[in-house]
PLY file of the C-alpha trace (Angstrom):
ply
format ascii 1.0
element vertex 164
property float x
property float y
property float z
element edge 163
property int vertex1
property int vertex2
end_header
-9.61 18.22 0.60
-12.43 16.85 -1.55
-12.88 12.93 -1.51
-14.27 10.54 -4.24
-15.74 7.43 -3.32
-14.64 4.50 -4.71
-17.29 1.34 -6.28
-15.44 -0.45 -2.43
-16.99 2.28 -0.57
-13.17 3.27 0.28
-12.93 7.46 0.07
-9.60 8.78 -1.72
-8.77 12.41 -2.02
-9.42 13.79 -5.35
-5.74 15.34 -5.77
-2.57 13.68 -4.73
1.06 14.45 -4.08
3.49 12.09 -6.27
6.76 11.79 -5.77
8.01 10.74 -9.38
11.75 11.18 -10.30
12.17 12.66 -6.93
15.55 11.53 -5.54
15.54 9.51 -2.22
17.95 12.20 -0.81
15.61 15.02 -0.53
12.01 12.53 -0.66
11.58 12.69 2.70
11.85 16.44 3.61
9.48 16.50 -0.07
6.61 14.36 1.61
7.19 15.62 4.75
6.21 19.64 3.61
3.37 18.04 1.09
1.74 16.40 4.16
2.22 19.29 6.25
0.60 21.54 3.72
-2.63 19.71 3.41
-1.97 16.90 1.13
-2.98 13.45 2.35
-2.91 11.03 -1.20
1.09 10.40 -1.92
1.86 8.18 -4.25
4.87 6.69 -4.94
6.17 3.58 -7.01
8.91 0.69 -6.19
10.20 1.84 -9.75
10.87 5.27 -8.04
13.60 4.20 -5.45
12.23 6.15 -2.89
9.67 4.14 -0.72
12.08 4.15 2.42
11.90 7.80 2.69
8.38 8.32 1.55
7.53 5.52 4.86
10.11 7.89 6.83
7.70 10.91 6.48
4.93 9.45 6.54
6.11 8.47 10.11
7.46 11.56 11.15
4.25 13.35 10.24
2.29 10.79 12.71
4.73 11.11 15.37
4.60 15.40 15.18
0.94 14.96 15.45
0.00 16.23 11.65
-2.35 13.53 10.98
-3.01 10.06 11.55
-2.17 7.13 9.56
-5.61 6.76 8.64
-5.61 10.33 7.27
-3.79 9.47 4.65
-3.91 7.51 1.26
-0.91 6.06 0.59
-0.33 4.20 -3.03
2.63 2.46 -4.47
2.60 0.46 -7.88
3.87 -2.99 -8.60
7.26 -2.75 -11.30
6.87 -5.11 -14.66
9.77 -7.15 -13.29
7.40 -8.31 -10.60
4.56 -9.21 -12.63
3.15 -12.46 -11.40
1.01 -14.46 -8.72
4.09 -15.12 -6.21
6.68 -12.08 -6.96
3.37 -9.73 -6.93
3.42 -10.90 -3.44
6.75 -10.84 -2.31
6.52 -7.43 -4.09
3.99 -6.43 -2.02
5.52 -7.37 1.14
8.85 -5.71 -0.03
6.87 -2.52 -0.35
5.33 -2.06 2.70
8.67 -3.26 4.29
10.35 -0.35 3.00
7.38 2.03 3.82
7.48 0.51 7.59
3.58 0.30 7.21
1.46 -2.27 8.05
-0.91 -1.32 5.30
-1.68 0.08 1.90
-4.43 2.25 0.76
-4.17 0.68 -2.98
-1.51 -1.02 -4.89
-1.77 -0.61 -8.91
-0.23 -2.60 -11.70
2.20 0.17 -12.58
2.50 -1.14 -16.35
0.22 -4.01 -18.03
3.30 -6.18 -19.17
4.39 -9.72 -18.44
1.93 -11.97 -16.27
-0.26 -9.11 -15.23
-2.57 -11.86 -15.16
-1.14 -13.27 -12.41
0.11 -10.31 -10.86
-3.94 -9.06 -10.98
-5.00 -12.37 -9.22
-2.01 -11.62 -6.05
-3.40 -8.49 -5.75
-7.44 -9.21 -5.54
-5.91 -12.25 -2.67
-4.37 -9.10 -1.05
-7.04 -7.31 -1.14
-9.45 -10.08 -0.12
-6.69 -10.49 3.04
-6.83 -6.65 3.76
-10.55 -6.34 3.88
-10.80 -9.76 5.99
-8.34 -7.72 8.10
-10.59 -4.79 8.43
-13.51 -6.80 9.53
-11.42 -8.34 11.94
-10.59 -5.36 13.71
-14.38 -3.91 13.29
-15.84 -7.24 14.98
-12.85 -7.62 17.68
-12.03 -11.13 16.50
-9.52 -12.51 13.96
-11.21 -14.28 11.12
-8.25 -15.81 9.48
-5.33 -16.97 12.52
-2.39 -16.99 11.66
1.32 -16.84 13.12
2.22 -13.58 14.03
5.36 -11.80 11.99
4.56 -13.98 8.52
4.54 -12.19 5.35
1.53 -11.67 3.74
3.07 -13.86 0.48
3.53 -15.80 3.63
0.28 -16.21 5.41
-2.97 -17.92 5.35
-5.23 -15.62 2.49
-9.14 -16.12 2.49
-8.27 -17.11 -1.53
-6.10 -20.27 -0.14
-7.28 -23.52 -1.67
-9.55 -22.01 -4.29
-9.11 -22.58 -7.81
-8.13 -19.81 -9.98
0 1
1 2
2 3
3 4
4 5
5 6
6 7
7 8
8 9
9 10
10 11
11 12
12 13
13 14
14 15
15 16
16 17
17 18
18 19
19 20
20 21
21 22
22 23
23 24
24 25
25 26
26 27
27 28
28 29
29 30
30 31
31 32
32 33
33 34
34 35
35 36
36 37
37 38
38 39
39 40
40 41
41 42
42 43
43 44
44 45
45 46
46 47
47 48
48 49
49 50
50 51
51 52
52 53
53 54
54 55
55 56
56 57
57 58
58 59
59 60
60 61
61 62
62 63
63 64
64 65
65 66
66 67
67 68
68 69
69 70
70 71
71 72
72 73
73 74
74 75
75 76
76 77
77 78
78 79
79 80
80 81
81 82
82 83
83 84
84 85
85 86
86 87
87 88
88 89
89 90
90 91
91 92
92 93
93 94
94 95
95 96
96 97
97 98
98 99
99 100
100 101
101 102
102 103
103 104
104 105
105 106
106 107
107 108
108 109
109 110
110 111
111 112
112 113
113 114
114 115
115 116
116 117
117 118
118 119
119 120
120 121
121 122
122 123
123 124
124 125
125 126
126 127
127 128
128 129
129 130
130 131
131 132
132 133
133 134
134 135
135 136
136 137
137 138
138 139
139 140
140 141
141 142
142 143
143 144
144 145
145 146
146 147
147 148
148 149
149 150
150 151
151 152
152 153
153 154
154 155
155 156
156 157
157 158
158 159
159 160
160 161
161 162
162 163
């Protein structure tokens, strides 16, 4: 599947699988067969009520051996109701909670409405935390310590103690 890079340097496939009015009771066996078939962008939304069984095939797929987590591009979108610095990262956390993933491959602002201001500002700390994460794990050391099992609205961020 064709790949676009990103101004990051991240690759994302050019086409996607979304899972959009999609009800949670068939989502998973949905995913599941997209994944299977070749499709490694899914995309999904906390407005969609059907995280939990997009995270359920994306782990099944892992576990059968179809690809690797790093295969795949997984995106999810923060809800309006959310909008703001702290509930964008509770949000967050929520998310990937549901997914059972320890990561995202990007996390939009599903509609511009409410504090998006704030909500944008949550989400470059999260993503200043996930690449600090990444260079962590390239350089085998951990550049910003931290108690294990915290949330990420939680935890130490790079962004701490800086203004706004």
């Amino acid at each position: 599947m064709d790949r676009i890079q990103l101004h990051n340097g991240v690759e994302m496939p050019q086409e996607g699988f979304g899972v959009f009015q999609v009800p949670e009771s068939v989502c998973k066996e949905v995913v599941l067969n997209a994944i299977r078939a070749g499709y490694r962008l899914i995309d999904t939304a906390s407005s969609y009520k059907n995280e939990e069984a997009v995270g359920s095939a994306i782990r099944e797929a892992v576990l059968e051996g179809t690809v690797t987590r790093e295969e795949l591009f997984i995106t999810t979108k923060l809800w309006v109701q959310d909008a703001g610095y702290d509930s964008t990262l509770k949000a967050f956390d929520r998310s990937l909670k549901k997914m059972g993933l320890s990561y995202l491959d990007l996390y939009l602002i599903h509609q511009p409405f409410g504090d998006y201001y704030g909500a944008w500002r949550a989400m470059e700390r999260l993503y200043a935390y996930r690449y600090s994460q990444l260079l962590a794990r390239h350089r085998g050391q951990q550049l910003f310590p931290g108690p294990a099992g915290r949330s990420l609205s939680e935890s130490a961020h790079p962004t701490d103690g800086q203004p706004d």
